[in-house]
C-alpha positions in Angstrom: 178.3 53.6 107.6 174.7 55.1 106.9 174.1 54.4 111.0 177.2 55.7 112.0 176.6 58.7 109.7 172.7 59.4 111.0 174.1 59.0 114.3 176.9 62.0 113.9 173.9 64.0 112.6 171.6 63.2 114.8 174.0 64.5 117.6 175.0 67.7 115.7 171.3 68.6 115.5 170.8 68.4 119.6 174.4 70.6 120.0 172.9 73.2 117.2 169.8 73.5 119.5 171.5 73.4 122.5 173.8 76.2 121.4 170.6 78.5 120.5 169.0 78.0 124.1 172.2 79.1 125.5 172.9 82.6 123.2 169.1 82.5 124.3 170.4 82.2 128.4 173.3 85.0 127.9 173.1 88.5 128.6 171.3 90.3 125.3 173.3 92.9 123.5 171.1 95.8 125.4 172.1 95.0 129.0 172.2 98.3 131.3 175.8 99.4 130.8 175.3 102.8 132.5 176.7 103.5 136.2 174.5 102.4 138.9 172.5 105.5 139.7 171.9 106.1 143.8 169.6 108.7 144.7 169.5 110.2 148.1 168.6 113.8 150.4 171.6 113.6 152.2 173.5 116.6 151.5 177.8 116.6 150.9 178.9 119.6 153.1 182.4 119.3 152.5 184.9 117.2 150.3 187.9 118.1 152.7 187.5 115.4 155.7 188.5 117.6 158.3 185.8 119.3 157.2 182.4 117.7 158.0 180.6 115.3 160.7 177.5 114.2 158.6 175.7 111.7 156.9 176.0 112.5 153.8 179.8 113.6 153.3 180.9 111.0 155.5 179.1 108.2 153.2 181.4 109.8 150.3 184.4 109.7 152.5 184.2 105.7 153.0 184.3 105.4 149.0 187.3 108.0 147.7 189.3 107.8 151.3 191.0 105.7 153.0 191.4 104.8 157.0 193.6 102.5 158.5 191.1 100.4 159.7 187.3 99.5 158.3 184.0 98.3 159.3 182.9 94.9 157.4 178.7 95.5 157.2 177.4 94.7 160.6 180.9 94.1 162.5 181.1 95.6 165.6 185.0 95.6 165.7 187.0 97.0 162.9 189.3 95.5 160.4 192.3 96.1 158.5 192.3 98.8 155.6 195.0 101.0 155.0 197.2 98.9 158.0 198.9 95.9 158.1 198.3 95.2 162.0 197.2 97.8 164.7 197.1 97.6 168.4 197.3 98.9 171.7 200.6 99.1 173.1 201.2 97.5 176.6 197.8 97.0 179.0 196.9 101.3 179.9 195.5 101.7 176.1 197.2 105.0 176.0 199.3 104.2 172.9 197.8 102.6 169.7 200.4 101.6 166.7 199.8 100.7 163.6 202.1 99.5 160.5 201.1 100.6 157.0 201.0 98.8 154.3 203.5 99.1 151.7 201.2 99.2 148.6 199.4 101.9 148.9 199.1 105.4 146.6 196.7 107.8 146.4 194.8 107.5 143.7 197.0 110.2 141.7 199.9 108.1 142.0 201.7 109.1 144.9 202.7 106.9 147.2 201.3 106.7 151.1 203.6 106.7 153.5 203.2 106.7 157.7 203.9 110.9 156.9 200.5 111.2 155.3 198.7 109.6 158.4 200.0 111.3 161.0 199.4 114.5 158.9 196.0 113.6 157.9 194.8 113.2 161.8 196.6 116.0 163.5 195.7 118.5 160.6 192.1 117.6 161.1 192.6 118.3 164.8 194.0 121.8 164.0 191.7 123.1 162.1 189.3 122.2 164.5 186.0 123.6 162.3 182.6 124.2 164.1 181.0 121.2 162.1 184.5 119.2 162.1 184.9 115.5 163.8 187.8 116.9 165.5 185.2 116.3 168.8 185.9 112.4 168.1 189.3 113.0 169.1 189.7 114.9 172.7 192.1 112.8 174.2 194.7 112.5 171.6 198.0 113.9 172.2 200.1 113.8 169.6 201.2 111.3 166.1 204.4 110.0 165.9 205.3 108.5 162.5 208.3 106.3 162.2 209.1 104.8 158.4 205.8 102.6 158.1 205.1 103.1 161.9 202.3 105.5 163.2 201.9 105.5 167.0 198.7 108.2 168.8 199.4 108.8 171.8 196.3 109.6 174.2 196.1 111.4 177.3 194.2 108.7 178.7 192.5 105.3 178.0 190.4 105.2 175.5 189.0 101.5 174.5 187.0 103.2 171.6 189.9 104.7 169.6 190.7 102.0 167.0 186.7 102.4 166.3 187.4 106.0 165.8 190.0 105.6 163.3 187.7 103.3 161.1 185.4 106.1 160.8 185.7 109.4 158.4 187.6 111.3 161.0 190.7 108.8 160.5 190.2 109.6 156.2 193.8 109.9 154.9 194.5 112.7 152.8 197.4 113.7 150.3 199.4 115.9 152.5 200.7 117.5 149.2 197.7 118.5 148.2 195.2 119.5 151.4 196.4 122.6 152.7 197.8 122.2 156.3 196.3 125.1 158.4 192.6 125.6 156.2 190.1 123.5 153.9 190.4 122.0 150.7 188.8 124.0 148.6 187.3 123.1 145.0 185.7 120.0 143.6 188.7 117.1 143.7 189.3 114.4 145.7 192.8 113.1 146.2 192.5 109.8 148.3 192.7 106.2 148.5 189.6 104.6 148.7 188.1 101.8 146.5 186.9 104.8 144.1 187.9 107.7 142.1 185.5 110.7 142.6 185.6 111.5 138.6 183.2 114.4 138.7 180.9 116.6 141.2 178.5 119.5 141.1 177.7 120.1 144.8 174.1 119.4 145.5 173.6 117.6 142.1 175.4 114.6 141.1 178.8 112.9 141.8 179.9 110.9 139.2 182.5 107.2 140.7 184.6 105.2 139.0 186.7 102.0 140.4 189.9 103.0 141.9 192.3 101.2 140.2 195.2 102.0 142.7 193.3 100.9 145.7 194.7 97.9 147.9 193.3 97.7 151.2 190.3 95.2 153.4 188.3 94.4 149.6 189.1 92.1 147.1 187.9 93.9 144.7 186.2 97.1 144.0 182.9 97.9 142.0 181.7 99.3 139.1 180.5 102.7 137.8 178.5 104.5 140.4 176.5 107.7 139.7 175.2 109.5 143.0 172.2 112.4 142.6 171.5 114.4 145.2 168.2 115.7 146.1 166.6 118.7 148.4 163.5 116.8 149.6 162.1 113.4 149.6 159.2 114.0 147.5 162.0 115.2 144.5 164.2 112.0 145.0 160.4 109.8 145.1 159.8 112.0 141.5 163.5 110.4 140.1 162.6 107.1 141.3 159.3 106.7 140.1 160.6 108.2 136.4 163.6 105.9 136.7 166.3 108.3 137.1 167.6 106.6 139.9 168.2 102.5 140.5 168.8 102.9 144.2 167.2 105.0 147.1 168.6 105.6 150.7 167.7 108.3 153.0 165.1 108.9 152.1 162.0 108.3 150.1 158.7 109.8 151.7 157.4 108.4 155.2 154.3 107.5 153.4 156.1 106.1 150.7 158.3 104.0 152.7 155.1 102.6 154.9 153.6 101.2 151.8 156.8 99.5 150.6 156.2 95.6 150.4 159.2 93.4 151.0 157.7 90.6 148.7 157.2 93.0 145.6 158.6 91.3 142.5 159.3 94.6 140.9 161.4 95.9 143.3 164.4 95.0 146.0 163.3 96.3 149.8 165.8 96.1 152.8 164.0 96.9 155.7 166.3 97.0 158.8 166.5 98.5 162.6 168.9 101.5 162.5 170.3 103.7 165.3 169.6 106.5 163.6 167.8 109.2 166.0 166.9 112.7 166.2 166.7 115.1 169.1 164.8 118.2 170.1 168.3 120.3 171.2 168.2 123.3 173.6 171.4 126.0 173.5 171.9 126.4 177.1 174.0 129.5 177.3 173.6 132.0 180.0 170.9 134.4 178.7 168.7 132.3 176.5 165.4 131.2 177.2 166.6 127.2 178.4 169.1 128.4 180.5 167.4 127.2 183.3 167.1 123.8 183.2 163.0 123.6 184.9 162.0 125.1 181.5 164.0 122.3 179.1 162.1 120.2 181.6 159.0 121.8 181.0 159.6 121.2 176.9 159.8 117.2 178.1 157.1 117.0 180.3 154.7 118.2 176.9 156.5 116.4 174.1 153.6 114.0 172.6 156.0 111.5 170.3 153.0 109.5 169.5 151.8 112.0 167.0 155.2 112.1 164.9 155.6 108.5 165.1 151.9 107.9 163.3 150.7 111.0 161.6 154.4 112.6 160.0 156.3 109.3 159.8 153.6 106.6 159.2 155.2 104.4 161.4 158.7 104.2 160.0 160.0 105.2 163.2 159.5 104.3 167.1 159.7 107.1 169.9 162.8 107.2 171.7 163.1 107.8 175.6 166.6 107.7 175.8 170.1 109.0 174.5 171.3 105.4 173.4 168.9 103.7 171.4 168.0 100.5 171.1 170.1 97.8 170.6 173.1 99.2 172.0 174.8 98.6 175.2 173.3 101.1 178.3 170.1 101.5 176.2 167.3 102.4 179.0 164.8 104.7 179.2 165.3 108.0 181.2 162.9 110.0 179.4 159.8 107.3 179.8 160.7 106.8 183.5 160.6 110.5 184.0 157.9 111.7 181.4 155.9 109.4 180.8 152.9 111.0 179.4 152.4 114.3 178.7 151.4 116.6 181.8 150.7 120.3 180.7 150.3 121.3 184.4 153.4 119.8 185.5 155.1 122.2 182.9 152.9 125.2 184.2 154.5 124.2 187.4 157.9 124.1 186.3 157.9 127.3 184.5 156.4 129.3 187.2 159.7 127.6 189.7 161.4 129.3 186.6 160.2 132.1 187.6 159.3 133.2 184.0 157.0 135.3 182.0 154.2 132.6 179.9 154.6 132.5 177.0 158.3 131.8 176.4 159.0 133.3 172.9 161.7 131.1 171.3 163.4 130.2 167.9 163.3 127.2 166.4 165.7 126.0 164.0 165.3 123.1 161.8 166.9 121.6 158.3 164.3 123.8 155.3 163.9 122.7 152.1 162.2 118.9 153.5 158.2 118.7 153.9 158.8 115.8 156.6 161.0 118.0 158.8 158.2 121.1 157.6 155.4 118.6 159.2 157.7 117.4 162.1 158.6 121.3 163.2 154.8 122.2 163.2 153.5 119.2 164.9 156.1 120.1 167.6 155.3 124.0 167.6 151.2 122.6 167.6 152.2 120.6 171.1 153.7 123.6 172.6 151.9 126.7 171.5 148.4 124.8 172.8 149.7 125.3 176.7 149.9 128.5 176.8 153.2 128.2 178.0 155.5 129.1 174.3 155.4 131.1 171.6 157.6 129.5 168.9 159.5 130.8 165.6 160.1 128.1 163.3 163.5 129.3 161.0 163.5 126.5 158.3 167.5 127.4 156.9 169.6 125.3 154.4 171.3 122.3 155.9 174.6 123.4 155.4 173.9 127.3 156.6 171.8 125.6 159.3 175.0 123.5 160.8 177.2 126.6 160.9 174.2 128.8 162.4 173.4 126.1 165.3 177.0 125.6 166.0 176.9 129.4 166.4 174.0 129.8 168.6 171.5 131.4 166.5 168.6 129.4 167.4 167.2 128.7 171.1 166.1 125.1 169.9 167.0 123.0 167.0 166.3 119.1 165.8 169.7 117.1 164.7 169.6 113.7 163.6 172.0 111.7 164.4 173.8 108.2 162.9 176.5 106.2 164.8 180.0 106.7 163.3 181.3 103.4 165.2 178.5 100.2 167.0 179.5 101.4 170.4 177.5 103.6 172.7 180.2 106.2 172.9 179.0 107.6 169.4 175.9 108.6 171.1 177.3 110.1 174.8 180.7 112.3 174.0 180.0 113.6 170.4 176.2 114.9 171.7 176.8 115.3 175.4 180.2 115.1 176.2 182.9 118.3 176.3 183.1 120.0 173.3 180.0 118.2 171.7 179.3 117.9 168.4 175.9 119.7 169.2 177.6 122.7 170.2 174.5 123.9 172.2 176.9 125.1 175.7 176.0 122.5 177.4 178.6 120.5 180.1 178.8 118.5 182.8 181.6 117.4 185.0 179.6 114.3 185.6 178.8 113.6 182.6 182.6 113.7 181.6 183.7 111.8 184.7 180.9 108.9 183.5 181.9 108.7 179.8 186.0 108.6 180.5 185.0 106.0 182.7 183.2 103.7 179.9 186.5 104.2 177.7 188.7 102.4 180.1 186.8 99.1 179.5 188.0 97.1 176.7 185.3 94.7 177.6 182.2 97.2 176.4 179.7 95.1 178.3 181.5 96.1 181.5 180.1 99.9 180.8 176.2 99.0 181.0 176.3 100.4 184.5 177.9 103.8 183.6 175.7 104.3 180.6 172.3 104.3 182.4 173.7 106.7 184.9 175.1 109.4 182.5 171.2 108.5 180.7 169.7 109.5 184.2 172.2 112.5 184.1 170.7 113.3 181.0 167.1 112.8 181.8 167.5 115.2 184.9 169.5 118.0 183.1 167.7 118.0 179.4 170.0 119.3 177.1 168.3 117.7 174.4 165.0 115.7 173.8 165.2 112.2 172.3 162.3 112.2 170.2 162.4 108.8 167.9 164.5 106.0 166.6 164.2 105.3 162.6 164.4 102.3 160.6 166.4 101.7 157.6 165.3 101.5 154.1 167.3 100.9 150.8 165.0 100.4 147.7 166.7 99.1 144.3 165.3 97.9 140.8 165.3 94.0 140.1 168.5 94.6 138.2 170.9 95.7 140.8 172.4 93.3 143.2 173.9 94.4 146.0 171.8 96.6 148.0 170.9 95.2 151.6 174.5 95.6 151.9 174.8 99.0 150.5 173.9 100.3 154.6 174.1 99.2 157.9 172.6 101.8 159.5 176.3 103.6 160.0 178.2 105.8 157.9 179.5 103.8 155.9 178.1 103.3 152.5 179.3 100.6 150.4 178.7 101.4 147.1 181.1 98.7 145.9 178.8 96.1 146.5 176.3 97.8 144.1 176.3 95.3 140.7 174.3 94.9 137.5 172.7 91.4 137.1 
């Protein structure tokens, strides 16, 4: 008995210590229970879909709304969300149909129904605002909705269409509660999405909270997540650095961001090509000074990118010669073959053809309240002003006033960045230089048109290389805008957030719900 018994003891002292080393192992009592906090510059211009085409209300869109179909991070063709099955109808990709699912409600209850879609799209249409996606949309017809049936009919073929859906231009709103012929106005959400916008004070904070309601292409949805808004990198790099803010994306400080190291223990980097670009735009109307198309070539026969790719960016970005960047389909470089160095008296040459008076006064617009864009704009201005040839007016304005004022013509030359809304070349020919572009600078070209409905007939996008480089060349020869670089992407996180290589893909999407606490 006294063997068995030191035996039993024996055995209950390993499981006492055993148990201590694993309440030792478990998460302690003061875990982080407070919402993941994302900091970022991107600005929210509008809570109303139909009323924005931007980076940073789009990246809310794809968390409170819902579209019929979704990107998966780095897919190239979209999935089923909101939709049960989608496709084109017969072989002229004219009519796409797709069948709702049956468990879906907004997230104040109400159920969604083939009504709400059809409403959603061709409201957003309507309204047709100058900073709208509307553009994304120019050959749609009409929306037929039939029970849980939704058909688009197009006007003509357009391969690219279910990619458009999946953006924020296909969001699907409460038809109830978003007025039919105006905005939204106010500070609510009433959508579908994986989460719940619980609270927002524009320009400060937005406050997310799981979406119990939602059923769509997750399994499940995330946790708490707290979104602060910043004017300028160097504010957002303050937050971070005082612990304010777990996550950062778009964007810390160029000189920040070049000192980042991937293998620091104390931090998460994802480093990661992006198509994100920005271009030197020119309002070609009748009357301004880049009317005439010699003196936009003038501009690109001085541009110097080497200087903003080193001195303002520190290397977080490469030039770009082209209007596709690379890595997509049609990428070449028109801008290199034509310019490819700076050549001050070609440009005399080409203004005096112009037949006009040196120096050409001009304003130029940019996004205020930034130091980077402050240093980009005077680099630029620098390069210019030393031929002799301009006289620029820099007119830093608030990004939201700034989009309404370009898209009104109130400045002669502007810089827009620019993010795919879909991984297809189209995002970077018909919304900047197709009819009706997004840029809204006047400029057309029947060519130009011709080229880009013929890449949408192609359901095979490989088939459209050819076209692509051609409407490039187009672009090269008439300059209505000035490629000037092609950015990486950087999201940096604390050790204890898991999660955040996939929080971006370089798109608009932003997938908060893959933001966790370890």
């Amino acid at each position: 008995m006294r063997s068995i018994r030191t035996w039993i003891l024996a055995i209950f002292a390993v499981l006492v210590i055993a148990g201590v080393v694993a309440w030792q192992l478990l998460p302690s009592g003061e875990v982080n229970k407070n919402p993941i906090a994302v900091g970022t510059t991107d600005e929210v211009t509008s809570l109303d879909p139909a009323g924005a085409y931007d980076a940073g209300s789009w990246a809310m869109y794809s968390n409170v709304y819902q579209s019929l179909l979704t990107f998966k991070s780095g897919a190239t063709v979209p999935e089923l969300d909101a939709a049960e099955s989608c496709g084109f109808i017969g072989l002229k990709l004219q009519t796409y149909q797709c069948k709702l699912r049956d468990d879906l409600s907004f997230s104040n209850g109400r159920k969604i129904t083939a009504a709400d879609v059809k409403y959603s799209i061709e409201r957003m249409v309507r309204i047709k605002t100058d900073v709208g996606p509307w553009v994304l949309f120019p050959s749609l017809k009409n929306v037929v909705a039939d029970g849980r049936t939704v058909t688009f009919n197009l006007s003509k073929r357009d391969a690219t269409f279910p990619q458009k859906l999946a953006t924020g231009a296909g969001s699907i709103v409460d038809r109830e509660m978003y007025p039919a012929d105006k905005l939204r106005s106010g500070n609510s959400v009433d959508g579908s999405g994986p989460y719940i916008l619980k609270s927002y004070r524009p320009g400060a904070v937005a406050a997310f909270v799981p979406n119990p309601l939602y059923r769509g292409a997750l399994t499940k949805t995330g946790v708490p997540v707290t979104v602060r808004y910043f004017k300028e990198s160097e504010a957002l790099l303050a937050a971070w650095k005082s612990g304010q803010v777990d996550v950062t994306h778009r964007q810390l400080p160029p000189a920040t961001l070049a000192e980042l190291n991937p293998g620091d223990p104390d931090l998460r980097v994802t480093e990661a090509d992006s198509a994100e670009i920005r271009n030197l735009v020119f309002n070609v109307r009748a009357g301004t000074p880049f009317a005439d198309k010699k003196v936009r070539q003038a501009i690109a026969s001085i541009i110097d990118r080497g200087p903003l790719v080193t001195d303002i960016y520190k290397s977080t970005i490469e030039p770009l010669y082209s209007l596709i960047p690379q890595g997509y389909i049609g990428h070449s470089t028109p801008f290199f073959d034509a310019y490819p160095e700076p050549d001050t008296a070609r440009a005399k040459k080409l203004m005096q053809e112009a037949g006009v008076q040196t120096p050409l006064h001009f304003t130029f617009g940019y996004r205020g309240g930034d130091e980077t864009y402050e240093k980009e704009t005077e680099e630029l201005r620098r390069q210019l002003e030393a031929t002799g040839l301009f006289k620029v007016s820099a007119k830093p304005v608030e990004w939201k006033k700034f989009q309404k004022e370009y898209a009104a013509g109130k400045f002669d030359a502007y810089t827009v960045g620019w993010l795919p809304d879909y991984p297809d070349p189209d995002t970077f020919s018909q919304p900047l230089v197709g009819r009706d572009s997004s840029l809204h600078n006047g400029y057309s070209s029947k060519k130009i048109d011709a080229l880009i409905s013929a890449t949408l007939q192609y359901s095979d996008r490989s088939r459209t290389s050819m076209d692509y480089k051609e409407l490039q060349a187009l672009v090269g020869e008439d300059v209505p805008l000035v490629p000037l670089w092609q950015k990486k992407d950087y999201v940096v996180s604390t050790t204890d957030v898991s999660g955040s290589q996939y929080l971006s893909d370089g798109t608009g999407i932003w997938r908060l719900w893959e933001l966790r606490r370890l």
